[in-house]
C-alpha positions as CSV (number, residue, x, y, z in Angstrom):
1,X,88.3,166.9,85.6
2,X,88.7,163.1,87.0
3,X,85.5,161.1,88.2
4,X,85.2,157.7,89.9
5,X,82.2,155.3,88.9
6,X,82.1,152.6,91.2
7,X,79.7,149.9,91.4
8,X,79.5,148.2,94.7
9,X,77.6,144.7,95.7
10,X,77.8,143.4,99.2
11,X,80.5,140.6,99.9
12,X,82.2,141.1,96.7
13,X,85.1,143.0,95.3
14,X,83.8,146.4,93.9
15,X,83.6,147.7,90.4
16,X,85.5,150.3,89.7
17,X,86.8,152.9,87.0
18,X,88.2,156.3,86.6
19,X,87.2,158.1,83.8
20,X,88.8,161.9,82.9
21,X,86.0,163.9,81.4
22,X,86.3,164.7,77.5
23,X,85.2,168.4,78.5
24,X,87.1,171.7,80.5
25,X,84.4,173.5,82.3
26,X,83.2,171.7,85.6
27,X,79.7,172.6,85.1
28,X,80.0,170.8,81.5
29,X,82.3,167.6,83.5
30,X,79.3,167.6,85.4
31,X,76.3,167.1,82.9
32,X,78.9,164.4,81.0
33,X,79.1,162.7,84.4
34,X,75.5,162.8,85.2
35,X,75.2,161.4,81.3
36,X,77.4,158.6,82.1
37,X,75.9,157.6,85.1
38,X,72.0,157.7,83.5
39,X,74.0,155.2,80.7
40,X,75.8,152.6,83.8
41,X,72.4,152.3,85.2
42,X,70.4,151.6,82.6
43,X,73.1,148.6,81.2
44,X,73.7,145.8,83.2
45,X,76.4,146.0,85.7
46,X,79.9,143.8,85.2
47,X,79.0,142.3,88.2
48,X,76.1,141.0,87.5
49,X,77.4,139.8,83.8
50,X,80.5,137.9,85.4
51,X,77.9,136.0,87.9
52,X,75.8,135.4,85.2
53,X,78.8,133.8,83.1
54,X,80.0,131.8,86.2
55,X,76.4,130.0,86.4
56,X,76.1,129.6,83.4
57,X,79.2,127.4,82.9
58,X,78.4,124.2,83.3
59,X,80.6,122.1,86.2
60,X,81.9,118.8,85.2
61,X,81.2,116.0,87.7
62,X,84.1,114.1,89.3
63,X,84.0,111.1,86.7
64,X,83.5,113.7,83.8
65,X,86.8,115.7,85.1
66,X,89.1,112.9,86.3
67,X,90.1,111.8,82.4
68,X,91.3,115.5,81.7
69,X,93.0,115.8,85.2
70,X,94.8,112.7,83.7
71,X,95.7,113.5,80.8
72,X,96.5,117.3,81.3
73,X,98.1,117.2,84.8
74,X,99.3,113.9,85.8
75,X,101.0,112.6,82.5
76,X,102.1,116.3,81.6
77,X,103.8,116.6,84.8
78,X,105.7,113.5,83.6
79,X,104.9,111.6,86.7
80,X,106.4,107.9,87.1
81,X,104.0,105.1,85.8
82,X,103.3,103.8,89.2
83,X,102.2,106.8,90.4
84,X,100.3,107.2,87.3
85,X,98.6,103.6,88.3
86,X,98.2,104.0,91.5
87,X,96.3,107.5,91.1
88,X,94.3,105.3,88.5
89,X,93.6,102.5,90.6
90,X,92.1,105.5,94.2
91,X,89.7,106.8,91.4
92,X,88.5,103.7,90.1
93,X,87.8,101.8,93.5
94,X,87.5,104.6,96.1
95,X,86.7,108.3,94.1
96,X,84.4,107.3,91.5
97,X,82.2,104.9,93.3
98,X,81.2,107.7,95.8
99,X,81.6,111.2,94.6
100,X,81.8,110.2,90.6
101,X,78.6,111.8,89.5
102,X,78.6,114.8,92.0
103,X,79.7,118.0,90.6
104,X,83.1,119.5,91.9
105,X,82.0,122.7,93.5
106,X,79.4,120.4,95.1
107,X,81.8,117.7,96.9
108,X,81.1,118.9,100.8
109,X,82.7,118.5,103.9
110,X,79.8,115.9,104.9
111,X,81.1,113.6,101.6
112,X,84.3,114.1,102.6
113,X,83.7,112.4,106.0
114,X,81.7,110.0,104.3
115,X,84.6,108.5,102.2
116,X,86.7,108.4,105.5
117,X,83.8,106.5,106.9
118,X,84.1,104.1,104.2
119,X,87.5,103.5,104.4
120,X,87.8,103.0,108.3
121,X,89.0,99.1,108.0
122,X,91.8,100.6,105.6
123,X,94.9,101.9,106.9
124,X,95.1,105.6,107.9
125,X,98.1,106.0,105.2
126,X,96.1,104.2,102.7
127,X,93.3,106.6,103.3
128,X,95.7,109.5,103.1
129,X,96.5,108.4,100.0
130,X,93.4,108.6,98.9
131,X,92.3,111.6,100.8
132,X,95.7,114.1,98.8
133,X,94.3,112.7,95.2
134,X,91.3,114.1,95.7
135,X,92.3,117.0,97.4
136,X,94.7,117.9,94.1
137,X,92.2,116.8,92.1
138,X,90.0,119.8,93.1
139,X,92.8,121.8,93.9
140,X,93.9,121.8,89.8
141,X,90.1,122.3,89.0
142,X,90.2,125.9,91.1
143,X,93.9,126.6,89.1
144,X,92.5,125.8,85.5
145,X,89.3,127.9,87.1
146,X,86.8,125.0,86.2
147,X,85.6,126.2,89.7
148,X,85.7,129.0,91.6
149,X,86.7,128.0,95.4
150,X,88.0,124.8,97.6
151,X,84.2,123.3,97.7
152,X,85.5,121.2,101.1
153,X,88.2,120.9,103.8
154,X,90.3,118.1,103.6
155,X,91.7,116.7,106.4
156,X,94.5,113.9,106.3
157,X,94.8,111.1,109.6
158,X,97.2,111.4,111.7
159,X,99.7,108.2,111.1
160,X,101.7,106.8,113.7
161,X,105.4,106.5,112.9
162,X,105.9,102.5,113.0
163,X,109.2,101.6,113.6
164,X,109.9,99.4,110.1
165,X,111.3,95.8,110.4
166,X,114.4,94.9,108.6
167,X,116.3,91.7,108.8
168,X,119.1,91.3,111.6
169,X,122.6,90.5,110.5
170,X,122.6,86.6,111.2
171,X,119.1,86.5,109.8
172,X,120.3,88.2,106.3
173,X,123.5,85.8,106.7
174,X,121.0,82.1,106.8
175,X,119.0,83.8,103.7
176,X,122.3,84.2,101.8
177,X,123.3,81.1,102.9
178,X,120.0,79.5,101.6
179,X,120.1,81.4,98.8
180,X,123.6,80.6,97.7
181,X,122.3,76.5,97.9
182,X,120.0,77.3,95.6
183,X,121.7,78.6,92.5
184,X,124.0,81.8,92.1
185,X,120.9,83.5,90.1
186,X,119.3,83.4,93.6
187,X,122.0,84.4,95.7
188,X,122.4,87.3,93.4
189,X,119.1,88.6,93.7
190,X,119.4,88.6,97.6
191,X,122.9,90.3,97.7
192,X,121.4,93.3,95.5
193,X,118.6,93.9,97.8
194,X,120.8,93.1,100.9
195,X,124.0,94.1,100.7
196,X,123.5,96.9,97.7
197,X,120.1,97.9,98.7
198,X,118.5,98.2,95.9
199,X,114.4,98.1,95.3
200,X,113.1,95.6,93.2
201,X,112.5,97.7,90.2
202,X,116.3,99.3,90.5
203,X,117.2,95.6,90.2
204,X,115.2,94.4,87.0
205,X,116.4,97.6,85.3
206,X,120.0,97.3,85.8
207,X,122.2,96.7,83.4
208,X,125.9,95.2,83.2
209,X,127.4,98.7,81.7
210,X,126.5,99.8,85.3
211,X,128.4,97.4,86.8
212,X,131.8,98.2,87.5
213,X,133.7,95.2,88.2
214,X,137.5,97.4,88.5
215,X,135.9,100.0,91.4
216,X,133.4,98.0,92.4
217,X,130.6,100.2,92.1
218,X,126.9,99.8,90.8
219,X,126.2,102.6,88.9
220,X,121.5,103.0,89.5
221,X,120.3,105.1,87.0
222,X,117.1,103.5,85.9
223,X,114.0,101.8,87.4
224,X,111.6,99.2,85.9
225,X,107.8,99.1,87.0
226,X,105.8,96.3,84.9
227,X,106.9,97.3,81.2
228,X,107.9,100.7,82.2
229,X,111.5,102.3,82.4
230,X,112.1,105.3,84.2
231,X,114.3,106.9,86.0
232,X,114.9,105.9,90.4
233,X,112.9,107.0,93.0
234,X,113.4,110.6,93.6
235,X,114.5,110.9,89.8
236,X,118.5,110.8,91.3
237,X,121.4,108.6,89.8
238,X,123.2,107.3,92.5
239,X,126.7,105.5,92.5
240,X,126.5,102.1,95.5
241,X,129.9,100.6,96.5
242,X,129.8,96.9,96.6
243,X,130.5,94.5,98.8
244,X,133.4,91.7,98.1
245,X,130.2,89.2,98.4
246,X,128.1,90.9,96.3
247,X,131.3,91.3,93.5
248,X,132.2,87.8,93.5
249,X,128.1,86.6,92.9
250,X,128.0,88.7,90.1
251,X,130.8,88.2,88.4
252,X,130.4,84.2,88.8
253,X,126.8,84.9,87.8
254,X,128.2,86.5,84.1
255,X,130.8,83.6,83.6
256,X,127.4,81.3,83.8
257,X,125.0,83.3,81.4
258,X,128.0,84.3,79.3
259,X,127.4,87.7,77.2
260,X,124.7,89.1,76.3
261,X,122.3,88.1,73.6
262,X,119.2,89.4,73.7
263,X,119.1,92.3,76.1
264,X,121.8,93.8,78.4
265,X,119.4,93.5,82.1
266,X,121.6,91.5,84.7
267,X,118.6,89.4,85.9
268,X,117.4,87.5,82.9
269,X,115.7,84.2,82.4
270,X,117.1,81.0,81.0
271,X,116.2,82.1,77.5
272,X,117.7,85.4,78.3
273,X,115.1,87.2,78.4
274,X,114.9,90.5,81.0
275,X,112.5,89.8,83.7
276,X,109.7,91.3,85.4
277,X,109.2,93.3,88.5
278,X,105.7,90.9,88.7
279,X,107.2,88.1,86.5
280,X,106.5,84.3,88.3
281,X,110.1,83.5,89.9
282,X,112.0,81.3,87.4
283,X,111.9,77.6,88.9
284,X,115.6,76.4,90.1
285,X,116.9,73.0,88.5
286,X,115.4,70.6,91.2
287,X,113.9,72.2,93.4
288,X,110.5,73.6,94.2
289,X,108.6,76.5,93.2
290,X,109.1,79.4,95.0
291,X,105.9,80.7,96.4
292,X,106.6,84.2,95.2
293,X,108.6,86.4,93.2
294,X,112.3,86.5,94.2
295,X,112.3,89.9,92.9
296,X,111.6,91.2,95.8
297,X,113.2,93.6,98.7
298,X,111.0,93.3,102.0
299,X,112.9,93.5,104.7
300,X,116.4,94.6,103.3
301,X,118.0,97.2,105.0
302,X,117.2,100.4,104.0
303,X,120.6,101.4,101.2
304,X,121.3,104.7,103.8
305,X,121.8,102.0,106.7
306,X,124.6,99.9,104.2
307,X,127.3,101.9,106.0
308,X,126.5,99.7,109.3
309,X,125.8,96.3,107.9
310,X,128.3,93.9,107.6
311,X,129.5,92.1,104.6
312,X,127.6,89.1,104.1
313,X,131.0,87.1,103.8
314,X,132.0,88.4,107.2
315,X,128.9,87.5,108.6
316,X,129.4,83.8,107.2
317,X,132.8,83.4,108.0
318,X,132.0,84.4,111.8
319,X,129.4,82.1,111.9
């Protein structure tokens, strides 16, 4: 004979178990079933243990978690330094100030809103930004069960889709221009953003064995941010044809530096050292200082749009 002991408590999942009774007889399965159920109620029920054990495990606060959520999620998930820094940066000037010393099952809708209110000069994507780190943040405390349930809704702005600027063709062709009266160190620079496409980190990183002078191909495997290497955006080699313009620069660009002594980077200082993605722009012979880095992409076109943009040297010679 079979009996079910079940232990019920409103708003939760039951307690259940099925037992086969050590005895034959039903009037003997009986008695052992009455004995069994004198024994359940006189010990406390699971239930009741397992809420017991949830309170008393301590929460963590925000500020006490975010190290661990660091250490144990972010880096192990092997994500890029700069989002490593920039996830660094939300808790230390937005997360922390606010909700650092309230628990996580105790962040509520009415904080939520609170932050949003506190960010309304910032741009919605910015606050989005902010708005998904916290929102993972508690969503890896309910995985590693550190607590129970979601404590809040998070809701994310709704962002408008801005149509992005990019340079026109004869205004690309006067910055070449410029930037070829300048030195070929410049022009170089500009040709990689403009006519390759590449971001400013895909352009301190690369290196001349990516260059392929014979097919004319840049070969973007690798992506510096501050004094980190890693891997692109998107964590995808990609091959870029290149332009006659942008061949010619470089290759006039190695006759000047010669080969390599110190390190292999195509953009490299006097002394031939690598540069910087946030290194102070190297001062051409007689001229000025440039007011900011020249290793910089704003307002290139986008490398999925080089397919429509002319050559730069087509764009010169028709002007």
């Amino acid at each position: 004979m079979t009996i079910k002991v079940r232990e019920w408590k409103k708003g939760s999942m039951p307690f259940r178990r099925r037992v086969k009774a050590p005895v034959e007889s039903k009037s003997a399965a009986k008695r052992w079933g009455e004995a069994k159920e004198r024994e359940l109620l006189i010990r406390p029920s699971p239930v009741l243990l397992e809420q017991q054990e949830e309170e008393r495990k301590e929460v963590p606060t925000l500020e006490a978690f975010k190290p661990r959520y660091m250490t144990e999620y972010a880096k192990a998930n092997r994500e890029k330094a700069s989002s490593l820094h920039g996830k660094e940066q939300i808790f230390q000037n937005h997360l922390l100030p606010r909700l650092g010393k309230k628990r996580l099952d105790m962040i509520s809708d009415r904080d939520v809103q609170g932050l949003k209110g506190s960010l309304a000069e910032r741009k919605p994507k910015t606050v989005n930004n902010i708005l998904t780190v916290l929102g993972n943040t508690l969503r890896v405390a309910v995985r590693w069960k550190v607590i129970a349930t979601m404590p809040c809704s998070i809701d994310l702005l709704k962002v408008s889709n801005l149509k992005l600027t990019f340079y026109e063709f004869e205004q690309y062709a006067r910055l070449a221009q410029a930037a070829h009266q300048i030195d070929v160190w410049t022009l170089v620079v500009v040709l990689l953003g403009g006519d390759a496409g590449l971001r400013r980190g895909e352009m301190v990183a690369l290196r001349w064995r990516n260059v392929d002078f014979v097919r004319r191909l840049l070969r973007i495997e690798q992506a510096a941010w501050r004094k980190t290497v890693d891997t692109p955006k998107g964590g995808r080699v990609r091959v870029i044809p290149m332009t006659a313009a942008l061949t010619s620069a470089l290759q006039q660009y190695r006759c000047l530096r010669g080969e390599p002594a110190l390190d292999d980077r195509v953009l490299c200082d006097n002394a031939g050292r690598p540069v910087g993605g946030r290194q102070p722009a190297r001062i051409p012979q007689g001229g000025p200082a440039p007011s900011r880095s020249p290793v910089s992409n704003r307002g290139f076109a986008h490398p999925a749009s080089l397919c429509r943009a002319p050559d730069y040297a087509e764009l010169t010679r028709g002007g």
